[in-house]
C-alpha positions in Angstrom: 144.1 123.3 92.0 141.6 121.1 90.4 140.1 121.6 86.8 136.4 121.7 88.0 134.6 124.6 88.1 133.1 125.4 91.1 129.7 125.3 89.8 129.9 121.7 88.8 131.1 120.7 92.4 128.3 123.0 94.5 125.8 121.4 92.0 127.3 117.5 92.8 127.7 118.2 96.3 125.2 120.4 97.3 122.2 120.5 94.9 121.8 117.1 93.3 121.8 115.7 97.1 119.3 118.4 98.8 117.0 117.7 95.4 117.3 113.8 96.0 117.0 114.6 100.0 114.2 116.7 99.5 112.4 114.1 96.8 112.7 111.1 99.1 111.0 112.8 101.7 107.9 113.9 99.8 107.9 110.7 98.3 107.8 108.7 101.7 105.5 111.1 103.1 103.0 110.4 100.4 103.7 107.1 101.0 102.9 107.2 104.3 99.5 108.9 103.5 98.5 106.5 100.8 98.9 103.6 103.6 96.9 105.3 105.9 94.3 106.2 103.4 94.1 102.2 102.0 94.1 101.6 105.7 90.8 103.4 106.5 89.1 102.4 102.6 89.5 105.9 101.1 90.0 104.4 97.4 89.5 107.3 95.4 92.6 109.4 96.3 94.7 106.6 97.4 95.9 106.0 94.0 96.7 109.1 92.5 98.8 109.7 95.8 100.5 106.5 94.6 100.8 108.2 91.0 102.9 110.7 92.1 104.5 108.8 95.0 106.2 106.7 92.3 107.1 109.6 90.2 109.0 111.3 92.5 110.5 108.2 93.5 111.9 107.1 90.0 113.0 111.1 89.5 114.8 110.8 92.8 116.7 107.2 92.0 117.0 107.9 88.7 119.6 110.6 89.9 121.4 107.9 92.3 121.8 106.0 88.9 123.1 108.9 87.5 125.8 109.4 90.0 126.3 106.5 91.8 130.1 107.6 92.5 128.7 110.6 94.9 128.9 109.5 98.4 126.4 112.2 99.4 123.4 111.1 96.9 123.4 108.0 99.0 123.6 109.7 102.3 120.7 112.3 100.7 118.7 109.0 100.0 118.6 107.7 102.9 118.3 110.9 105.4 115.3 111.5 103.3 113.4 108.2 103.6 114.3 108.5 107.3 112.8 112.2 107.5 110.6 111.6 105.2 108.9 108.7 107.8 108.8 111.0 110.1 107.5 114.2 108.3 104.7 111.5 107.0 103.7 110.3 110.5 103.3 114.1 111.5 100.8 114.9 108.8 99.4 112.2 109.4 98.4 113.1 113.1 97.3 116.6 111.6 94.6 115.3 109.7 93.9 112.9 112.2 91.6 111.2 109.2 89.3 108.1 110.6 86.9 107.7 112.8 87.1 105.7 116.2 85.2 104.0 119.1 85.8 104.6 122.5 85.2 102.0 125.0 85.1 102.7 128.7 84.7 100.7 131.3 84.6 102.1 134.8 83.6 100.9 138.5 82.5 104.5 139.1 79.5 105.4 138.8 78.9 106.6 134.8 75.9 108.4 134.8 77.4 111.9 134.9 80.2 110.7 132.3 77.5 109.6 130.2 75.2 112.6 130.3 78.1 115.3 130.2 79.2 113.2 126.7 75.2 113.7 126.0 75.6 117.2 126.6 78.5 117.5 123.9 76.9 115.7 121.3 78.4 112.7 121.7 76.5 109.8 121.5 76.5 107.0 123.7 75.8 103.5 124.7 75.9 102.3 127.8 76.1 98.3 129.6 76.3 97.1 133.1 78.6 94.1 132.7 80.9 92.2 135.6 84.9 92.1 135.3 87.3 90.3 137.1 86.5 92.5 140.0 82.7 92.5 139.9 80.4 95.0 138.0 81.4 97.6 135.7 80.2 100.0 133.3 80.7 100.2 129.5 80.5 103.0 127.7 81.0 103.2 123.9 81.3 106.0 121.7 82.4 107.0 117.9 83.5 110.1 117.1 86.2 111.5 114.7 89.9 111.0 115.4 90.5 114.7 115.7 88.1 114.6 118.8 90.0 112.1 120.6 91.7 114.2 123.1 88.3 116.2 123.9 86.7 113.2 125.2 89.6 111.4 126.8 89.8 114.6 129.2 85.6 114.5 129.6 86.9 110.9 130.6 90.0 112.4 132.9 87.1 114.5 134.5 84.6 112.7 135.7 86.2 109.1 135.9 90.4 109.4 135.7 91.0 106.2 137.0 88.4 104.6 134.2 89.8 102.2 132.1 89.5 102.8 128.2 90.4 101.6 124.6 90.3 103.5 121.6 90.1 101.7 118.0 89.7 102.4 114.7 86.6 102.2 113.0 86.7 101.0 109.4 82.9 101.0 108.0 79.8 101.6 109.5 75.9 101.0 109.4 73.0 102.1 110.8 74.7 105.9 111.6 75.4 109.0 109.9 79.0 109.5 110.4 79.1 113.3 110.0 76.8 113.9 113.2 77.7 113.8 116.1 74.6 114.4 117.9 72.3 111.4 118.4 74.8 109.1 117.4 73.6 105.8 118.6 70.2 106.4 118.9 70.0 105.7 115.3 71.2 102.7 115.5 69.0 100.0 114.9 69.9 97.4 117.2 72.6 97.0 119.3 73.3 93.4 120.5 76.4 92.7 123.8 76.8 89.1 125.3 78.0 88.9 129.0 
């Protein structure tokens, strides 16, 4: 029977790898975050989030160092960076941070599209343009990420066979982002070549 008390061999085998497991997840979720936040221009909190991301990194492989004859460090390290990329890209659809532009384009007829969006507080801008099959309507609209779904079913509604993008919108002028309501009628001018 070996030497080793049983404490020392739950703490190399069990603890030290769920700590290292459970640090490389938190770290690569906050790395996940702090790209998405860089991504939309949110400078203020992206770095701290790098702060910590990095301390919780160097805790984490300063313990591979430590034991780099334990097989299951290593295996803790990498299930957590693999978790933690997933764990990062959930919270990161939770917050749903950012704000987007919808842009449908439909044969249909829009008008009831556009005025039920109206109705909702959405605003809207509206084109006649021609396609590859003749004339179209394009609508565009912003609103926040987290609204998404709620207008692509107003969409599904009145128009399901419409055709529409969605992108993200970095910066913008000429609107208040926070309001929803009369969205594009603040705009100043609003200039589309055909």
């Amino acid at each position: 029977m070996s030497d080793i008390p049983i404490g020392t061999i739950i703490f190399q085998w069990v603890i030290l790898p769920l700590f290292i497991f459970v640090a490389r997840v938190a770290d690569v979720s906050l790395d996940t975050l702090r790209i998405l936040l860089i991504s939309r221009g949110r400078k203020a909190i992206a770095p701290l989030l790098g702060f910590i991301q990095v301390s919780i990194w160097l805790l984490a492989i300063r313990q591979i160092f430590l034991n780099i004859s334990n097989v299951a460090c290593f295996i803790a390290y990498a299930g957590g960076f693999a978790f933690g990329t997933w764990v990062g890209m959930i919270i990161e659809e939770k917050l749903a941070i950012g704000i987007q532009v919808i842009r449908i384009i439909t044969r249909k007829d829009a008008s009831q599209l556009i005025e039920f969006l109206k109705t909702q507080h959405y605003g809207v801008t509206s084109v006649d343009g021609f396609g590859a099959t003749g004339k179209v309507h394009i609508i565009y609209t912003i609103v926040k990420r987290h609204e998404i779904p709620n207008v692509i079913g107003i969409i599904d509604r009145f128009n399901p066979k419409a055709f529409y993008t969605i992108e993200d919108v970095r910066s913008m002028s000429g609107v208040e982002a926070n309001s929803k309501k009369n969205f594009f009628n603040r705009i100043l001018h609003f200039k589309t070549e055909f």
